[in-house]
Residue frames as a rotation matrix with the C-alpha (Angstrom) as fourth column:
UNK 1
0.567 0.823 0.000 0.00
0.823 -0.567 0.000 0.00
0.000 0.000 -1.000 0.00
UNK 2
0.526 -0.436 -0.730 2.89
0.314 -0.698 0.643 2.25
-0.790 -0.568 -0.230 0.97
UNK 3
-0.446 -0.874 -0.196 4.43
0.118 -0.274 0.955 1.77
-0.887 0.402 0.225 -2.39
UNK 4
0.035 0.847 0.531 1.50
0.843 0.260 -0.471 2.59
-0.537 0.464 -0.705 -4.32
UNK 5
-0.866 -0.479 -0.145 1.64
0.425 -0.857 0.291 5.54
-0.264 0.190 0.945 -6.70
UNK 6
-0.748 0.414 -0.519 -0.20
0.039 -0.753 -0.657 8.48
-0.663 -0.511 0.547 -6.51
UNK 7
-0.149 0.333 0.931 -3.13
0.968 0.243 0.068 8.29
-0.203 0.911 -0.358 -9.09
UNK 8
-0.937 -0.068 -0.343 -3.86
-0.002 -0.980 0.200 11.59
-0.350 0.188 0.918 -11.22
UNK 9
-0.343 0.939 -0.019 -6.68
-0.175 -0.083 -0.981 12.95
-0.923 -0.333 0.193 -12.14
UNK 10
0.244 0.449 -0.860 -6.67
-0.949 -0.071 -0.306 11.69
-0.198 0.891 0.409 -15.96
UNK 11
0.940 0.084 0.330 -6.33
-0.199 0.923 0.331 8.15
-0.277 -0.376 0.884 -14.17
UNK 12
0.572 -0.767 -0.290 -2.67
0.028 0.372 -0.928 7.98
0.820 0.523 0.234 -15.62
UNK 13
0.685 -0.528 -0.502 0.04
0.627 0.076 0.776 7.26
-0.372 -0.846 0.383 -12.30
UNK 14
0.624 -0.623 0.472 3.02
-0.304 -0.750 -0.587 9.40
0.720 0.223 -0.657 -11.71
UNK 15
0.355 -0.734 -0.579 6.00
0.472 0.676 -0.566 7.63
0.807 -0.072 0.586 -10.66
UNK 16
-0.427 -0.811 0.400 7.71
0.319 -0.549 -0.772 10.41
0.846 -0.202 0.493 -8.62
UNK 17
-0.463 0.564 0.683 4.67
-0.701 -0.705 0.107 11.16
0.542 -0.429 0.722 -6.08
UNK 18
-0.250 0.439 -0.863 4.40
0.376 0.865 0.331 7.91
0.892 -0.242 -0.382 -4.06
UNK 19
0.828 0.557 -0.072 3.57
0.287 -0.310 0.906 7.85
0.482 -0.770 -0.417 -0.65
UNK 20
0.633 -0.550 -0.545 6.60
0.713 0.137 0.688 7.53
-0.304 -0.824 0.479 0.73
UNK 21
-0.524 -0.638 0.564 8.42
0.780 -0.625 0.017 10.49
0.341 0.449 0.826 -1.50
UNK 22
0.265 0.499 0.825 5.47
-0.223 -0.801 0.556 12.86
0.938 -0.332 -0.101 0.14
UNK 23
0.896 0.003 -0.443 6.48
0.441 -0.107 0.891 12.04
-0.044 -0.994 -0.097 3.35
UNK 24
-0.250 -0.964 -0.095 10.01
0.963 -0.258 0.079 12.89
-0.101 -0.071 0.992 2.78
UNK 25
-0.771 -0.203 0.603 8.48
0.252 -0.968 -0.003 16.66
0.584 0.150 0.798 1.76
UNK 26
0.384 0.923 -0.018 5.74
0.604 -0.237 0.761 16.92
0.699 -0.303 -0.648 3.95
UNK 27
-0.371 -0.474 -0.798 8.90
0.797 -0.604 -0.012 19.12
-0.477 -0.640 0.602 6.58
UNK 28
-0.833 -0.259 0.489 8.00
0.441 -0.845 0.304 21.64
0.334 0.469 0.818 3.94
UNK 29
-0.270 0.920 0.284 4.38
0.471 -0.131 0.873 22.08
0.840 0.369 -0.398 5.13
UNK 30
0.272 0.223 -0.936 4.95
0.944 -0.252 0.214 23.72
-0.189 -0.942 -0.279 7.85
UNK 31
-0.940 -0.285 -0.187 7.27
0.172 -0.871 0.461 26.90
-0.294 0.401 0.868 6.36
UNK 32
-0.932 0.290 0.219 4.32
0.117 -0.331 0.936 26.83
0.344 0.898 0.274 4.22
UNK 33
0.590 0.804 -0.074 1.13
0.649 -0.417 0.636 26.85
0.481 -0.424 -0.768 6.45
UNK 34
0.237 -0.101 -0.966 3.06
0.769 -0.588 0.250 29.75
-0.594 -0.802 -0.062 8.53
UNK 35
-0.860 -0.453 0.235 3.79
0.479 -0.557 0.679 31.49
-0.176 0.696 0.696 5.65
UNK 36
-0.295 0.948 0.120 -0.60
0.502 0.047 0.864 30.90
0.813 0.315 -0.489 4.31
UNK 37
0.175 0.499 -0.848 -1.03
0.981 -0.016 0.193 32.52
0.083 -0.866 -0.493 7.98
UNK 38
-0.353 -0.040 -0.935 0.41
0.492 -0.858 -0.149 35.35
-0.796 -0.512 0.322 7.52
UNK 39
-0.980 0.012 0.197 -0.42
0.145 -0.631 0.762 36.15
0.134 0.776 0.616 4.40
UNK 40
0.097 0.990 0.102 -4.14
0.681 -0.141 0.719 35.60
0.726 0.000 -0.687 5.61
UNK 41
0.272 0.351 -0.896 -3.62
0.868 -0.491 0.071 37.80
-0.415 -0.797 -0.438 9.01
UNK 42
-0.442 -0.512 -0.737 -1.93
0.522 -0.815 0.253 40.42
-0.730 -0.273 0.627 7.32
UNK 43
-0.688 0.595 0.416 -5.04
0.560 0.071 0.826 40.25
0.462 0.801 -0.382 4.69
UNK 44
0.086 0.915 -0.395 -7.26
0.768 0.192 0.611 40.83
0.635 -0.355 -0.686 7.59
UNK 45
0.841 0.362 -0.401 -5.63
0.538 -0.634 0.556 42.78
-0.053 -0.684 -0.728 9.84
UNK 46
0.492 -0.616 0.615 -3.84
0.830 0.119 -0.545 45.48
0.263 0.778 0.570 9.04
UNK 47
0.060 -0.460 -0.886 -1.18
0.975 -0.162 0.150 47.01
-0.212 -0.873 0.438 11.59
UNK 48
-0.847 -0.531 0.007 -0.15
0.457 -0.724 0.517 49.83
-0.269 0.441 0.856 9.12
UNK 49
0.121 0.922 -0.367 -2.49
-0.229 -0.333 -0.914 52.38
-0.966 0.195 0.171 7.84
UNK 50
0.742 0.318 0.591 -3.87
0.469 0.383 -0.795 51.78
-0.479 0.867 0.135 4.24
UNK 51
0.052 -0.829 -0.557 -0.59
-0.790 -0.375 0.485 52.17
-0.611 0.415 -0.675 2.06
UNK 52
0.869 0.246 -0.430 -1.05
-0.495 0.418 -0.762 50.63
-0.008 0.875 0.485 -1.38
UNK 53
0.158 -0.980 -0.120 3.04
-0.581 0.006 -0.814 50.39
0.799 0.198 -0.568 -1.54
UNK 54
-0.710 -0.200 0.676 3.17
-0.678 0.453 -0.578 48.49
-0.191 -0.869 -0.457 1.92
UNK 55
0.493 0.755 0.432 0.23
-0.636 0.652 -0.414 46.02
-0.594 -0.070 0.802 1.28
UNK 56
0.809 0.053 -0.586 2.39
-0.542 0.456 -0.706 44.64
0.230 0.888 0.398 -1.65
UNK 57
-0.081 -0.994 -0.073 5.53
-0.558 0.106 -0.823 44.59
0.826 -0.027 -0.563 -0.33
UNK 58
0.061 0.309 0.949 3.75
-0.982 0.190 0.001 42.70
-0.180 -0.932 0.315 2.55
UNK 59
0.636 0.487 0.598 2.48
-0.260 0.865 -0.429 39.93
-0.726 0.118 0.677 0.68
UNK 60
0.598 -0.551 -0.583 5.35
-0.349 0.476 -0.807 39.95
0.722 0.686 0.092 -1.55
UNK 61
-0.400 -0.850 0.344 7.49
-0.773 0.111 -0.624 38.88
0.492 -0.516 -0.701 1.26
UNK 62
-0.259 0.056 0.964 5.33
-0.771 0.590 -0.241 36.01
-0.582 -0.806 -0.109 1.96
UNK 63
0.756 0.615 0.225 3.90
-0.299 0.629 -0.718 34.98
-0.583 0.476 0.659 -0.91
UNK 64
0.762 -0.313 -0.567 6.83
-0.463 0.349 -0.815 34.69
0.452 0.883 0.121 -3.04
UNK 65
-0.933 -0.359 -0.023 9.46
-0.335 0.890 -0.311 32.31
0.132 -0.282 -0.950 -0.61
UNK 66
-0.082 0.868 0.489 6.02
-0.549 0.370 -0.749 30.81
-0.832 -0.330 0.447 -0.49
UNK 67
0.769 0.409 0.491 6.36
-0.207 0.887 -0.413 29.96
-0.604 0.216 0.767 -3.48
UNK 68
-0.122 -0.907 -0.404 10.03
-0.838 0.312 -0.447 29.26
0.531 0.284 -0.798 -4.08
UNK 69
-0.338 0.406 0.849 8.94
-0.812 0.330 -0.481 26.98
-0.475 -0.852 0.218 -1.14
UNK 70
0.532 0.809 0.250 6.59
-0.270 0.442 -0.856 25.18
-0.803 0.388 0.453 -3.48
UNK 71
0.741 -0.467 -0.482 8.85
-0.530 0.034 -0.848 24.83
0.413 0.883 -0.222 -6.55
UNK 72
-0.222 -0.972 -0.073 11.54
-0.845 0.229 -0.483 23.57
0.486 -0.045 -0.873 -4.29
UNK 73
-0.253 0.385 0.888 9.62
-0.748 0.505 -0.432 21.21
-0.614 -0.773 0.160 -2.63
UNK 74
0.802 0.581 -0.138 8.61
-0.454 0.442 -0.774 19.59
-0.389 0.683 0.618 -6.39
UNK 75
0.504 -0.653 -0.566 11.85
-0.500 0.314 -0.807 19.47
0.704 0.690 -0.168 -7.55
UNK 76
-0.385 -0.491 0.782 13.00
-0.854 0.511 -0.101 17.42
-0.350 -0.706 -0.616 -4.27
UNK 77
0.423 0.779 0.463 10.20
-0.601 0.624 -0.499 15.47
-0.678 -0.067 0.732 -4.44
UNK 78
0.953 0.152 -0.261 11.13
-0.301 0.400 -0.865 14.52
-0.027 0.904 0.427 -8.12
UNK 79
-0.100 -0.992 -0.074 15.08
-0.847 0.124 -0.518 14.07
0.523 0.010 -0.852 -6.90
UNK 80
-0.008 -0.038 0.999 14.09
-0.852 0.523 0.013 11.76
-0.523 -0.852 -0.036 -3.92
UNK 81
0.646 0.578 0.498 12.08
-0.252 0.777 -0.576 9.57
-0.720 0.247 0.648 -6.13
UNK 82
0.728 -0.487 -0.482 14.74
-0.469 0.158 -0.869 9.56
0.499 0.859 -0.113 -8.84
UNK 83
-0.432 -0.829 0.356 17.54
-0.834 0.216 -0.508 8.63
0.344 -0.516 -0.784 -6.13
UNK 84
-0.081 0.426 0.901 15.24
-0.647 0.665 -0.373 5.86
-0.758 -0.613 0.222 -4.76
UNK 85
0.904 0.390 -0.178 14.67
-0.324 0.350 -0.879 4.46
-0.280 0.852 0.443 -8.35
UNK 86
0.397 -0.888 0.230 18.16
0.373 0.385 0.844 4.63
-0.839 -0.250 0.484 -8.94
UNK 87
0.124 -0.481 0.868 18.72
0.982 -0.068 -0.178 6.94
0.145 0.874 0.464 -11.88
């Protein structure tokens, strides 16, 4: 069961996304819900007064290592499983 690969959603399998290669990235999901927190608190509440020029630079500083975060997490993902395969 553990070595079962992930099915997609156009029923075709994807080698690189078993179970046991998502556990190896699942450390990343934490950076990444604490990241989704702030980017929601600092949606909601906002310390600063309204400043177009600060609201971006806010959420750019979370959202985007958010998603470098995400990109680096795929391309582990897709190293693990290659190193485990053996090529």
């Amino acid at each position: 069961m553990a070595d079962e690969p992930v099915r997609a959603d156009a029923g075709e399998q994807r080698e690189w996304a078993d179970v046991e290669t998502l556990l190896d990235v699942t450390v990343n999901l934490i950076p990444m819900g604490i990241l989704l927190f702030f980017v929601a608190l600092y949606t909601v509440f906002r310390p600063w007064e309204w400043d177009p020029a600060i609201f971006v630079l806010m959420h750019f500083l979370t959202v985007f290592p958010f998603l470098l975060l995400a990109l680096l997490t795929y391309v582990s993902a897709r190293a693990i499983a290659g190193a485990e395969e053996g090529t």
